[in-house]
VEXDRENNU-132451 format. One record per residue (C-alpha): residue number from 1; residue in one letter; chain; x, y, z. Coordinates in nm, 3 decimals. Layout:
BEGIN
REC | NUM | A | A | X | Y | Z
...
% end
This chain:
BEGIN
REC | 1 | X | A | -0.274 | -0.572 | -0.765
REC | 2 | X | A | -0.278 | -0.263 | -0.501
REC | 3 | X | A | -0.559 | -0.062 | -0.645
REC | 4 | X | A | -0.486 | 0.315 | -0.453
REC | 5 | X | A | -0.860 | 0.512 | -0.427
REC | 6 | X | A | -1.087 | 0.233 | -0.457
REC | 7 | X | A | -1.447 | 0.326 | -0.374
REC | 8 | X | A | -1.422 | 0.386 | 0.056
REC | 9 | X | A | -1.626 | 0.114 | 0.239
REC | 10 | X | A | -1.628 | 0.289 | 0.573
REC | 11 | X | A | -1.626 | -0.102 | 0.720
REC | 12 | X | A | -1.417 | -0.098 | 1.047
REC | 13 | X | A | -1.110 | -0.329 | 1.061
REC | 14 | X | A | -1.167 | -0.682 | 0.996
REC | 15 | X | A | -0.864 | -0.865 | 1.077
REC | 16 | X | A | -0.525 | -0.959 | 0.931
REC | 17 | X | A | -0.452 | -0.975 | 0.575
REC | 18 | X | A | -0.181 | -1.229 | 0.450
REC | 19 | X | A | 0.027 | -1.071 | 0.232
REC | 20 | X | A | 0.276 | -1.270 | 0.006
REC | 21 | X | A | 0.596 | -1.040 | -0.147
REC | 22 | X | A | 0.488 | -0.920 | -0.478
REC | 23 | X | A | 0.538 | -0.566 | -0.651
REC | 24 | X | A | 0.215 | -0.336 | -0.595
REC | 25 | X | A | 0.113 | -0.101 | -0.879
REC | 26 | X | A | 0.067 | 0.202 | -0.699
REC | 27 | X | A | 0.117 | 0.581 | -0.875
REC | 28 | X | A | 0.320 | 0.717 | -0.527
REC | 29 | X | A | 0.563 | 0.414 | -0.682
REC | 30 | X | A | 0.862 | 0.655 | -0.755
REC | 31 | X | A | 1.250 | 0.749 | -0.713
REC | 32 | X | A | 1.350 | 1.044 | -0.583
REC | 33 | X | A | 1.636 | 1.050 | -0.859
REC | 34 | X | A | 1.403 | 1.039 | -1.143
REC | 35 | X | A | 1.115 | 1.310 | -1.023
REC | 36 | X | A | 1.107 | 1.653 | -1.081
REC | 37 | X | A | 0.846 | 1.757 | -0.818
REC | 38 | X | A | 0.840 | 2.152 | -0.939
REC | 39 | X | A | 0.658 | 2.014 | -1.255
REC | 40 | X | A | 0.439 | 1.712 | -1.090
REC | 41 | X | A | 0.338 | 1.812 | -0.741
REC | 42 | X | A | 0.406 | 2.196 | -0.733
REC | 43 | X | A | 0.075 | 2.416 | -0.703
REC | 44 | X | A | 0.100 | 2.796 | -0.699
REC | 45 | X | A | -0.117 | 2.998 | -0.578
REC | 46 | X | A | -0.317 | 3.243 | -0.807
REC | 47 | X | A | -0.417 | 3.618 | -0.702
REC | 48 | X | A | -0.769 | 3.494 | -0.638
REC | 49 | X | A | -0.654 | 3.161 | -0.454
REC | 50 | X | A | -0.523 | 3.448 | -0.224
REC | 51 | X | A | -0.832 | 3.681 | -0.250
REC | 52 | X | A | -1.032 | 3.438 | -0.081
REC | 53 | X | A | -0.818 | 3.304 | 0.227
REC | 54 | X | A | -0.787 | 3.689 | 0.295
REC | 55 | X | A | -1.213 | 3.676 | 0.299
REC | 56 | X | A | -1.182 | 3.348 | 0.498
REC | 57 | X | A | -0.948 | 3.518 | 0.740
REC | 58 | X | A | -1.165 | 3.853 | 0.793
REC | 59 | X | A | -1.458 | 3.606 | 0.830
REC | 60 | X | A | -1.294 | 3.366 | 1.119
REC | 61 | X | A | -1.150 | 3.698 | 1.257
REC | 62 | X | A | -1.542 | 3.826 | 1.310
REC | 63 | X | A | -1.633 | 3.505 | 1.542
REC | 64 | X | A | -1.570 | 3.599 | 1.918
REC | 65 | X | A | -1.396 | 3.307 | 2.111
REC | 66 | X | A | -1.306 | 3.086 | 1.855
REC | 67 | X | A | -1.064 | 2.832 | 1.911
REC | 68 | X | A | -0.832 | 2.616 | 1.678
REC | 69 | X | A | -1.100 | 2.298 | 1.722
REC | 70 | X | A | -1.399 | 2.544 | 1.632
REC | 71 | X | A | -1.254 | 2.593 | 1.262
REC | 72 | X | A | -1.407 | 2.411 | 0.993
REC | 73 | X | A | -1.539 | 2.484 | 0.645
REC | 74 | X | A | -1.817 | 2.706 | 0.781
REC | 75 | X | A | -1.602 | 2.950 | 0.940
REC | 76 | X | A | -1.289 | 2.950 | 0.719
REC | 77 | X | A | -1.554 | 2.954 | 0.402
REC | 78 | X | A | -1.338 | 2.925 | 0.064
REC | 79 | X | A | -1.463 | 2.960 | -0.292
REC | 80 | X | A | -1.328 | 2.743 | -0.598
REC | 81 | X | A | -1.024 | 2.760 | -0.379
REC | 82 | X | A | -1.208 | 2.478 | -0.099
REC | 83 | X | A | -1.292 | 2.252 | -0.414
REC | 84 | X | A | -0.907 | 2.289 | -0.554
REC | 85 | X | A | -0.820 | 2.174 | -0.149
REC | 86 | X | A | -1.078 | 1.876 | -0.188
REC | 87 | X | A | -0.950 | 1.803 | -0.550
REC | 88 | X | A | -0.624 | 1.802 | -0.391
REC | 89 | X | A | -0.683 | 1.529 | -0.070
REC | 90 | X | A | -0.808 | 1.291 | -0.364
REC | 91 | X | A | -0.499 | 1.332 | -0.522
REC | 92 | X | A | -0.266 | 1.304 | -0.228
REC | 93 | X | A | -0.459 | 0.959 | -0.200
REC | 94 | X | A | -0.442 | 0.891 | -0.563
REC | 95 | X | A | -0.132 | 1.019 | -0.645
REC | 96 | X | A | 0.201 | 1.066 | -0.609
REC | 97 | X | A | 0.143 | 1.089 | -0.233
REC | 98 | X | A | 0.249 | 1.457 | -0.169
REC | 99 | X | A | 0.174 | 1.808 | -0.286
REC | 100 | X | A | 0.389 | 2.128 | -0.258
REC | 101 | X | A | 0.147 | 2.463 | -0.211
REC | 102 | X | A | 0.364 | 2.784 | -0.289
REC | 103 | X | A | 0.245 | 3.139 | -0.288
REC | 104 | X | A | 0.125 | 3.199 | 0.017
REC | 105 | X | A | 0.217 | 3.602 | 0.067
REC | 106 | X | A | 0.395 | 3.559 | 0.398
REC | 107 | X | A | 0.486 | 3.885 | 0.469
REC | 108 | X | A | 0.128 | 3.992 | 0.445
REC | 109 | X | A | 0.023 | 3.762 | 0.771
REC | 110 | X | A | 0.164 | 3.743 | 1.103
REC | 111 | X | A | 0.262 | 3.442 | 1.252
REC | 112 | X | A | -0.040 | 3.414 | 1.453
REC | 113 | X | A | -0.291 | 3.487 | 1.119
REC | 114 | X | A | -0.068 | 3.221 | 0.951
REC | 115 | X | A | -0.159 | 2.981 | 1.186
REC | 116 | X | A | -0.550 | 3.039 | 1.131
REC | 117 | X | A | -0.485 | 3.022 | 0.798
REC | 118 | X | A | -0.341 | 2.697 | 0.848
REC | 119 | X | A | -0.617 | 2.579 | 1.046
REC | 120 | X | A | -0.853 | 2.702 | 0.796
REC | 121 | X | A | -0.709 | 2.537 | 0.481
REC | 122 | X | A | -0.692 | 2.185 | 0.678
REC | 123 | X | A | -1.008 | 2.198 | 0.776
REC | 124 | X | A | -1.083 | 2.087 | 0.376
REC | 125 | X | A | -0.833 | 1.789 | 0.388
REC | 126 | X | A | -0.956 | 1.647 | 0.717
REC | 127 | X | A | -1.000 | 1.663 | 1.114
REC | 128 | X | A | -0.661 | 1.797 | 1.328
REC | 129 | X | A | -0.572 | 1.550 | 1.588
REC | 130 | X | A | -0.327 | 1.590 | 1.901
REC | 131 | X | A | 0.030 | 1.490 | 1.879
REC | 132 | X | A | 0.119 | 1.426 | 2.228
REC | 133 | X | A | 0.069 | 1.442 | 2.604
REC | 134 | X | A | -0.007 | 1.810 | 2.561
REC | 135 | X | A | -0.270 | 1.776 | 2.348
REC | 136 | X | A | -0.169 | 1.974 | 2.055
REC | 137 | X | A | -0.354 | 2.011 | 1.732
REC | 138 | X | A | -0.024 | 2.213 | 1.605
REC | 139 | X | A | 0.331 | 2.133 | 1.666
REC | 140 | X | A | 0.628 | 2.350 | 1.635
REC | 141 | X | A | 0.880 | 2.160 | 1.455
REC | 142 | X | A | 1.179 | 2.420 | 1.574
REC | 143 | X | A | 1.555 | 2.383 | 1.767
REC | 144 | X | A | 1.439 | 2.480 | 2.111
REC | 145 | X | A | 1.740 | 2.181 | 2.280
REC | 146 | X | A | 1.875 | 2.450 | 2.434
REC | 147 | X | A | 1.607 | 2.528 | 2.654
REC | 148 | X | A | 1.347 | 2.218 | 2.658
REC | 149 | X | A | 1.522 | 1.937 | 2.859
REC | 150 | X | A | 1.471 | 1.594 | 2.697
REC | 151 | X | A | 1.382 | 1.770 | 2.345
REC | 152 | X | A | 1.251 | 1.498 | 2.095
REC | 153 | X | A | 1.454 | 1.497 | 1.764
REC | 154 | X | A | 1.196 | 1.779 | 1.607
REC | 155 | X | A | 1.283 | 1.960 | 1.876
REC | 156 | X | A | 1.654 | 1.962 | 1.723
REC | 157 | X | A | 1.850 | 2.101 | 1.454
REC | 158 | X | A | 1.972 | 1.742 | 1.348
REC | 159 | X | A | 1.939 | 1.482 | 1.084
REC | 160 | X | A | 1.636 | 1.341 | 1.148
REC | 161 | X | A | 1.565 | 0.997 | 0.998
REC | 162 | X | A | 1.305 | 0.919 | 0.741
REC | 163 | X | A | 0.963 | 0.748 | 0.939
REC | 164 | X | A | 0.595 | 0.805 | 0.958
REC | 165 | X | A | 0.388 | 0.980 | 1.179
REC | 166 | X | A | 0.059 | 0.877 | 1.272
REC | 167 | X | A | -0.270 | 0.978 | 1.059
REC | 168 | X | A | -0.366 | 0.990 | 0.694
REC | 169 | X | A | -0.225 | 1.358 | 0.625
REC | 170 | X | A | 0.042 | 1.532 | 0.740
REC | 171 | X | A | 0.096 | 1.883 | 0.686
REC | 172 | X | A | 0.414 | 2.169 | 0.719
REC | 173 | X | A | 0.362 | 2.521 | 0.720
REC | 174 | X | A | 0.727 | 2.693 | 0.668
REC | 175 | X | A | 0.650 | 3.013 | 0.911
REC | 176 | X | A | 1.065 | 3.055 | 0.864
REC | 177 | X | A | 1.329 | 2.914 | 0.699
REC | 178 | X | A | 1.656 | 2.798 | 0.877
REC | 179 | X | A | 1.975 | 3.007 | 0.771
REC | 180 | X | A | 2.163 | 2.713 | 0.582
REC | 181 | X | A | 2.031 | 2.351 | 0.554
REC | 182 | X | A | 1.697 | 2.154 | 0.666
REC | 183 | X | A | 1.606 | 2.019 | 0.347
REC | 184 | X | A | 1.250 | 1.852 | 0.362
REC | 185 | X | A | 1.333 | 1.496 | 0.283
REC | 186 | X | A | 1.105 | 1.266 | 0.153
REC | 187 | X | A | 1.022 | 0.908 | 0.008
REC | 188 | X | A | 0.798 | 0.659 | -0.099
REC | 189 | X | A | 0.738 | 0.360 | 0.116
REC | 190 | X | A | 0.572 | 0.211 | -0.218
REC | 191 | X | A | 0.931 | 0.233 | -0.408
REC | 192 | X | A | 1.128 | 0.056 | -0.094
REC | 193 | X | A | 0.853 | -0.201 | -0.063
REC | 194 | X | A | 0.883 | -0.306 | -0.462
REC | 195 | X | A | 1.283 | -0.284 | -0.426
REC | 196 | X | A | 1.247 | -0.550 | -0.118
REC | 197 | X | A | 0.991 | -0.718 | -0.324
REC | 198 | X | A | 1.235 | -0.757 | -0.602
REC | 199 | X | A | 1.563 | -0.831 | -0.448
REC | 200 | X | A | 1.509 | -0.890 | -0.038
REC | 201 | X | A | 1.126 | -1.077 | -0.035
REC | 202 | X | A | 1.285 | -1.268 | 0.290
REC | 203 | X | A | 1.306 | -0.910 | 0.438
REC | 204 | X | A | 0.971 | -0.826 | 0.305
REC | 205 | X | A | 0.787 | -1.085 | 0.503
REC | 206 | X | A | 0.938 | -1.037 | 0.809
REC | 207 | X | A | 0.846 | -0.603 | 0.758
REC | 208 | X | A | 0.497 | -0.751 | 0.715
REC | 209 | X | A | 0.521 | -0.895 | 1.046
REC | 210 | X | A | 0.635 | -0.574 | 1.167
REC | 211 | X | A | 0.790 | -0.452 | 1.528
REC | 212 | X | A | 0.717 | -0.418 | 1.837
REC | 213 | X | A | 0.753 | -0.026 | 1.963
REC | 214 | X | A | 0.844 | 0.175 | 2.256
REC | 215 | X | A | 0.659 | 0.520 | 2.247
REC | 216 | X | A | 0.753 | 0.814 | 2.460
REC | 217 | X | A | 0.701 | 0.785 | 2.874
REC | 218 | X | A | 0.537 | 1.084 | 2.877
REC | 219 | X | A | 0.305 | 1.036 | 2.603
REC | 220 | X | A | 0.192 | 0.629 | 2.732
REC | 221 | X | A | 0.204 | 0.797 | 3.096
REC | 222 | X | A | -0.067 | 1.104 | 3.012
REC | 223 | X | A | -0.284 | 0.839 | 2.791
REC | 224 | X | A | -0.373 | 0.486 | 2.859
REC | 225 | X | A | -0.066 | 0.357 | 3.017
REC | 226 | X | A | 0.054 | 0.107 | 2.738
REC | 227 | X | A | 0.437 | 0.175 | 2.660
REC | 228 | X | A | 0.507 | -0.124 | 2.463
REC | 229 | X | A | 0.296 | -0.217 | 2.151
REC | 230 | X | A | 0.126 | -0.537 | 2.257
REC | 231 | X | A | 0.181 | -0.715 | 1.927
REC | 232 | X | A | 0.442 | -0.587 | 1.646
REC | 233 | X | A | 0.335 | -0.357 | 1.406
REC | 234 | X | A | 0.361 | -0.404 | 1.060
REC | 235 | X | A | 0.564 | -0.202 | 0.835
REC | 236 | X | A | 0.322 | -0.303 | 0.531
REC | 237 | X | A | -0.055 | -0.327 | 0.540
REC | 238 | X | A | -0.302 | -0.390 | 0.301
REC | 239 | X | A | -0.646 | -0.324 | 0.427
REC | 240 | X | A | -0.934 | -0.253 | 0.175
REC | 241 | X | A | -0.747 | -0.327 | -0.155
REC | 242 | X | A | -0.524 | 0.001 | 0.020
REC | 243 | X | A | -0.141 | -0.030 | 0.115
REC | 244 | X | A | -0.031 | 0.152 | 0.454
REC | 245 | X | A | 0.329 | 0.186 | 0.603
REC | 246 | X | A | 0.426 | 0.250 | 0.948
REC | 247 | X | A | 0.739 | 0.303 | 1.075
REC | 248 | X | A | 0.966 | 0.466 | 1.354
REC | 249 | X | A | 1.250 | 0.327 | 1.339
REC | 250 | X | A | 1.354 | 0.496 | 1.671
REC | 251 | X | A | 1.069 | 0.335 | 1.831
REC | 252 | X | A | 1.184 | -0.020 | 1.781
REC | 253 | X | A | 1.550 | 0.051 | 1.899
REC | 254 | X | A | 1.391 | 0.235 | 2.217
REC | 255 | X | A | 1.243 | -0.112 | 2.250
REC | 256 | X | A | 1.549 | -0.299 | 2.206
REC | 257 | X | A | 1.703 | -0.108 | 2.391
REC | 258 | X | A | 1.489 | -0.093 | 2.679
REC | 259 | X | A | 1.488 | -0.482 | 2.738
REC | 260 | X | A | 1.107 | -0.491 | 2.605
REC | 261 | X | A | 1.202 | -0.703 | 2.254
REC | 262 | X | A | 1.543 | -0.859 | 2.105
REC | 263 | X | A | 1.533 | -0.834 | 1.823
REC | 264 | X | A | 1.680 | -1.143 | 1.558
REC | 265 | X | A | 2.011 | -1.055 | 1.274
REC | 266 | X | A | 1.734 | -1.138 | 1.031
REC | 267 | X | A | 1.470 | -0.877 | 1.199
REC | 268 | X | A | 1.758 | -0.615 | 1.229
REC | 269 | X | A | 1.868 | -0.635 | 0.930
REC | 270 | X | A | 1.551 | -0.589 | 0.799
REC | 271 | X | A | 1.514 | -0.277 | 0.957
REC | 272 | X | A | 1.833 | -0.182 | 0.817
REC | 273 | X | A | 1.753 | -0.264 | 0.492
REC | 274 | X | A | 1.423 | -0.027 | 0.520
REC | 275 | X | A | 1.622 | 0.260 | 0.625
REC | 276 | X | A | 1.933 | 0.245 | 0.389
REC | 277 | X | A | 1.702 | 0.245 | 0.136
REC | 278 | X | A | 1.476 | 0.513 | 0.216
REC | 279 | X | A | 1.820 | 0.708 | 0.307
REC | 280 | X | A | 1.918 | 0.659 | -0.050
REC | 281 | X | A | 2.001 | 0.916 | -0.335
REC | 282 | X | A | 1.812 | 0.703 | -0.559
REC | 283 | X | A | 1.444 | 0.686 | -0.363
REC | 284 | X | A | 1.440 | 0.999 | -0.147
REC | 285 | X | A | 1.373 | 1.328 | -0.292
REC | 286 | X | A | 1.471 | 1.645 | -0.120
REC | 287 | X | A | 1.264 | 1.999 | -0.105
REC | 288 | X | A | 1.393 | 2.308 | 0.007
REC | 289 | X | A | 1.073 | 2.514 | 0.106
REC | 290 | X | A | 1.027 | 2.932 | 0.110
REC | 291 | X | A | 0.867 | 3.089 | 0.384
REC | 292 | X | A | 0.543 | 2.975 | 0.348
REC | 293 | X | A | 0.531 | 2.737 | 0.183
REC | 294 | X | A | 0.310 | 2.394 | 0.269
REC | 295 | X | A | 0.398 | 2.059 | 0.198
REC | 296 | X | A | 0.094 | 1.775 | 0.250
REC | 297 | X | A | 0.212 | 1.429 | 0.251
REC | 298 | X | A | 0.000 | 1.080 | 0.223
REC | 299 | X | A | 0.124 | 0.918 | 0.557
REC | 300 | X | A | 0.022 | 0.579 | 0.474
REC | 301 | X | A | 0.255 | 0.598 | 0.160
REC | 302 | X | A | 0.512 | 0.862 | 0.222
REC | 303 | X | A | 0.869 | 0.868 | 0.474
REC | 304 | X | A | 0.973 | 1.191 | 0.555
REC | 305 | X | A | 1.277 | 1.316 | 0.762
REC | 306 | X | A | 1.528 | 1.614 | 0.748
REC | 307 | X | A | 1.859 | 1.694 | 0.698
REC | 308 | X | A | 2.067 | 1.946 | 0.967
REC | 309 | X | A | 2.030 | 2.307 | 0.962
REC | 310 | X | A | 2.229 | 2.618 | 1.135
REC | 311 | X | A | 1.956 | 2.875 | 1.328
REC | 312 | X | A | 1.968 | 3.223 | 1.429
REC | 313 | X | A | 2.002 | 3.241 | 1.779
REC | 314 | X | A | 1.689 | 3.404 | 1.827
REC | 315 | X | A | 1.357 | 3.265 | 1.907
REC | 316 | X | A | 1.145 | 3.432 | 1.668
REC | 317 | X | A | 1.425 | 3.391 | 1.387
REC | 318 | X | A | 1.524 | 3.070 | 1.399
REC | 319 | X | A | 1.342 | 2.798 | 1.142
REC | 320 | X | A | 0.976 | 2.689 | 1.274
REC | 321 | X | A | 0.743 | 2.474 | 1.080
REC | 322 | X | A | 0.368 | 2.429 | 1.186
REC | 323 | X | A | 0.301 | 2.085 | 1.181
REC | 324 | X | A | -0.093 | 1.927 | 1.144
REC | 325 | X | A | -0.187 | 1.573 | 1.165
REC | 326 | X | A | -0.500 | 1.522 | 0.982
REC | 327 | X | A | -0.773 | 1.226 | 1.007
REC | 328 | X | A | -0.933 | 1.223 | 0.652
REC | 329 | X | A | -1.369 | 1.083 | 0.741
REC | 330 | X | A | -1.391 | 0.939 | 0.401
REC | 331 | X | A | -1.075 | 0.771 | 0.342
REC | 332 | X | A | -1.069 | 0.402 | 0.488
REC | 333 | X | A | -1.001 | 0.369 | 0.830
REC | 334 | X | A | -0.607 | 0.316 | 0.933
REC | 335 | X | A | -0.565 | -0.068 | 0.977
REC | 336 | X | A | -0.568 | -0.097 | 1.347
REC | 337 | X | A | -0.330 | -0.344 | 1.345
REC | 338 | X | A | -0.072 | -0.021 | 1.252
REC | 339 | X | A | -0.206 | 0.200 | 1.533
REC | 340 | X | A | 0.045 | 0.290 | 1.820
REC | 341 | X | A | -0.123 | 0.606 | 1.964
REC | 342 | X | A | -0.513 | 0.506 | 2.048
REC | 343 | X | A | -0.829 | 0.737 | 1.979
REC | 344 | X | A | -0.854 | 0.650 | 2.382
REC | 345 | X | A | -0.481 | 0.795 | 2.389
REC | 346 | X | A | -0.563 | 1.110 | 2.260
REC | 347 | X | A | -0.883 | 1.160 | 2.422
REC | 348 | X | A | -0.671 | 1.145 | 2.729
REC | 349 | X | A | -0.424 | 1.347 | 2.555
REC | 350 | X | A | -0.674 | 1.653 | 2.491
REC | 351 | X | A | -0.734 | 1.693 | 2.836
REC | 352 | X | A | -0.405 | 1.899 | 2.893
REC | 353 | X | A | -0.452 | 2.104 | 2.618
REC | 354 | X | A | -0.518 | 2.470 | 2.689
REC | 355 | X | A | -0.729 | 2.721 | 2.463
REC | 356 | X | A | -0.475 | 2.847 | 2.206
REC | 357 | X | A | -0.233 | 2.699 | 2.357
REC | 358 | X | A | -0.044 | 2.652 | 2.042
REC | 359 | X | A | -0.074 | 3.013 | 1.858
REC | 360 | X | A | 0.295 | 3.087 | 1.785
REC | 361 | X | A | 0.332 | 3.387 | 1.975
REC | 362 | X | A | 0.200 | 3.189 | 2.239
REC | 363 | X | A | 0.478 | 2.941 | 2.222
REC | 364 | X | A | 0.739 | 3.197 | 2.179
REC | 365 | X | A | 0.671 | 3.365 | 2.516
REC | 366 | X | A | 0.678 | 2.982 | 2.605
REC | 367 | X | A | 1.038 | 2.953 | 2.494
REC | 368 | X | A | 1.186 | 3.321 | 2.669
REC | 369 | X | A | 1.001 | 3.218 | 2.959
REC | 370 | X | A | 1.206 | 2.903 | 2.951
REC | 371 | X | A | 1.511 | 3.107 | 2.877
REC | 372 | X | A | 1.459 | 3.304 | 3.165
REC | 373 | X | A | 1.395 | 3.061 | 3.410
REC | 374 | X | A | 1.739 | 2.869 | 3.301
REC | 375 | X | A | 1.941 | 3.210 | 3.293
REC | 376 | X | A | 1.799 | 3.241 | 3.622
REC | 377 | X | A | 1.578 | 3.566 | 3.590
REC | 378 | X | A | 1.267 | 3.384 | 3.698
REC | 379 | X | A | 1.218 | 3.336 | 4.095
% end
């Protein structure tokens, strides 16, 4: 048996594990269909919850040139509040795998302040990490394909398909909501792997095996180099008596596509299998969030994707979540053998990252500057 929150070793990764197709007892083993999230993983915010982000805030606000990097517990300091946010990591390990914080006044902040905030409360879950060639610790999950050339699917206002990101946490701020649609969709990887284990094992072996992947140009281009995974990721791991999924589905068709891997009927219709399942009524569970709102989600045991949404037309109406990827120091390490983006990646990564760089009125001007230049009022 899967035992989730066993005692952390801290031992680096010691090689493969051979795993055989069997259910795993695991409490993030649910169906969408048959979990009411408002009554398990729902946690409101109480008048002092509130009381002391406001101190936190005035306190950060005090510190001449502080950057997003410089925040930690010492200068977002939090009350009973920082022990409910450590309570709450253990539990996102734990647990179901994903927690829904509600009540954050956000009419009271500006976007900027909300994005301190941010900072401030993930500073008690774990360590922000970049997410691409720019080097950002926060990403703007917004529509901007009408101005960004080559816009990544977050960059949309499409369907986008349930995967992992990379990490042990990851985090969404809702700064806005979209005007119809863009449903938070989630599910457990736990669920699909005991359905394969139960009726497709032959499919389950060959997701233990894993893929090989195709990242983005621009992302192997600014870090080490490496495009192609050198060895197929698995789907499932088990490292440390702990289970860990990764998957981007995109990434192994950008493969196949590209020439790098072909991939077998058996081996695509694995993949398949994964994603029909995590695409179905009866495992994923959808969450329409408020403005903000913050969802925190177990990557190692959690899919997540989106379904399309209509904007406003204007920049600083249109839907915008923050996005954090967080490295948890006392949870085991992520099995290596899962790892697509290097710690030698990002290092690379960080060097084109700016101060601030990702403050949302920052990004904004980003966007009408981009606007501009492809309307043709910049020289």
């Amino acid at each position: 048996m899967i035992r989730p929150g066993r005692p952390v070793s801290g031992r680096p990764y010691s090689g493969e594990t051979t795993m055989k197709p069997t259910h795993i007892e695991h409490p993030a083993d649910w169906k969408g269909a048959e979990l009411d999230y408002t009554k398990q993983a729902l946690r409101i915010l109480s008048s002092d919850d509130v009381a002391q982000i406001d101190a936190a805030l005035a306190h950060m606000q005090e510190i001449e040139g502080l950057d997003f990097c410089d925040v930690t517990q010492k200068t977002f300091p939090l009350g009973s509040f920082g022990d409910s946010l450590r309570d709450m990591r253990n539990e996102l390990r734990t647990g179901l795998g994903f927690v829904l914080m509600r009540g954050l006044p956000r009419e009271r902040y500006t976007s900027d302040q909300m994005a301190w905030i941010y900072f401030g409360i993930g500073a008690y879950l774990g360590h922000s990490m970049p997410q691409s060639y720019h080097g950002e610790l926060l990403g703007h999950v917004m529509d901007v394909s009408d101005v960004e050339k080559d816009a990544r699917a977050y960059h949309s206002d499409g369907h986008l398909a349930m995967h992992t990101d990379v990490d042990d946490i990851v985090a969404l701020m809702c700064l806005r909501t979209s005007l119809s649609g863009g449903a938070s969709r989630i599910a457990s990887a736990v669920a699909i792997h005991n359905e394969l284990a139960r009726t497709r094992p032959d499919l389950l072996e060959i997701l233990y095996r894993g893929f090989h992947m195709r990242r983005m140009d621009r992302d192997a281009a600014a870090g080490t180099g490496r495009v192609v995974s050198e060895e197929p990721l698995p789907v499932f791991k088990v490292q440390d008596g702990e289970i860990t999924c990764f998957m981007v589905g995109g990434y192994v068709r950008r493969a196949e596509m590209a020439g790098d891997i072909s991939l077998s009927e058996l081996e695509r219709e694995a993949l398949d299998e994964f994603e029909r399942l995590a695409m179905s009524p009866e495992f994923y569970l959808d969450m329409d969030f408020a403005d903000g709102d913050v969802q925190f989600l177990n990557n190692r045991v959690m899919l997540h994707g989106r379904t399309e949404f209509v904007n406003i037309p204007a920049f600083d109406k249109r839907r915008n979540l923050l996005r954090l990827w967080l490295r948890v120091p006392d949870w085991t390490v992520f099995p290596e053998s899962q790892i697509l983006h290097t710690d030698e990646d990002r290092k690379l990564w960080s060097r084109h990252r700016t101060r601030l760089q990702e403050l949302p009125s920052r990004y904004l001007a980003y966007l009408d500057h981009l606007k501009a230049t492809a309307d043709g009022q910049v020289a």
